[in-house]
Structure formats: structure tokens, C-alpha cells
Phi, psi and omega in degrees: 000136198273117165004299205229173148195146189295177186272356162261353163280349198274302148353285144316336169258349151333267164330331178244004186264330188274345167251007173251009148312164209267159142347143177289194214253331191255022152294338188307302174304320209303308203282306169296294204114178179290331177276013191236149171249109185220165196248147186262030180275330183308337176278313152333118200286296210281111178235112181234144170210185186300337187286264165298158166082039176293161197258167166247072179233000000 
């Protein structure tokens, strides 16, 4: 196991850890209108965490 990890792999999980975030918040209205409650993890493509969903990096 390696020491350390590099900075362009660090990089690359950087990058995907920043796209399995949830939609900001004010998509919600944008998408719905003001009157619908829909939670903005739904606009989200990519829903990954560690457990499931490993990545190729």
C-alpha cells in the first residue's frame, strides 16, 4: 500500500467526490416552481459513497 497518493490521483477523486454532491438548493424552485418540496439530491446525476459505487481511478 502505497504511502501516500498522488496529486493527480487526489485530484481525480477530488473531482468526483465534487459531482456526487447533492443539487444546490435553488434548483429546486427553477426546475418545480416555488410551490413543489422535492429534495435536491433528485437533480443529481451521479449518486455514489464508498460503500457502493466504486470509481476507476
Amino acid at each position: 500500500m502505497a504511502r501516500y497518493i498522488h496529486f493527480a490521483k487526489k485530484q481525480r477523486l477530488a473531482k468526483k467526490g465534487r459531482q456526487r454532491r447533492w443539487a444546490p438548493f435553488w434548483t429546486v424552485p427553477k426546475i418545480y416552481g416555488s410551490g413543489r418540496r422535492v429534495h435536491p439530491g433528485r437533480h443529481t446525476v451521479v449518486k455514489r459513497t464508498w460503500r457502493r459505487g466504486k470509481t476507476k481511478v
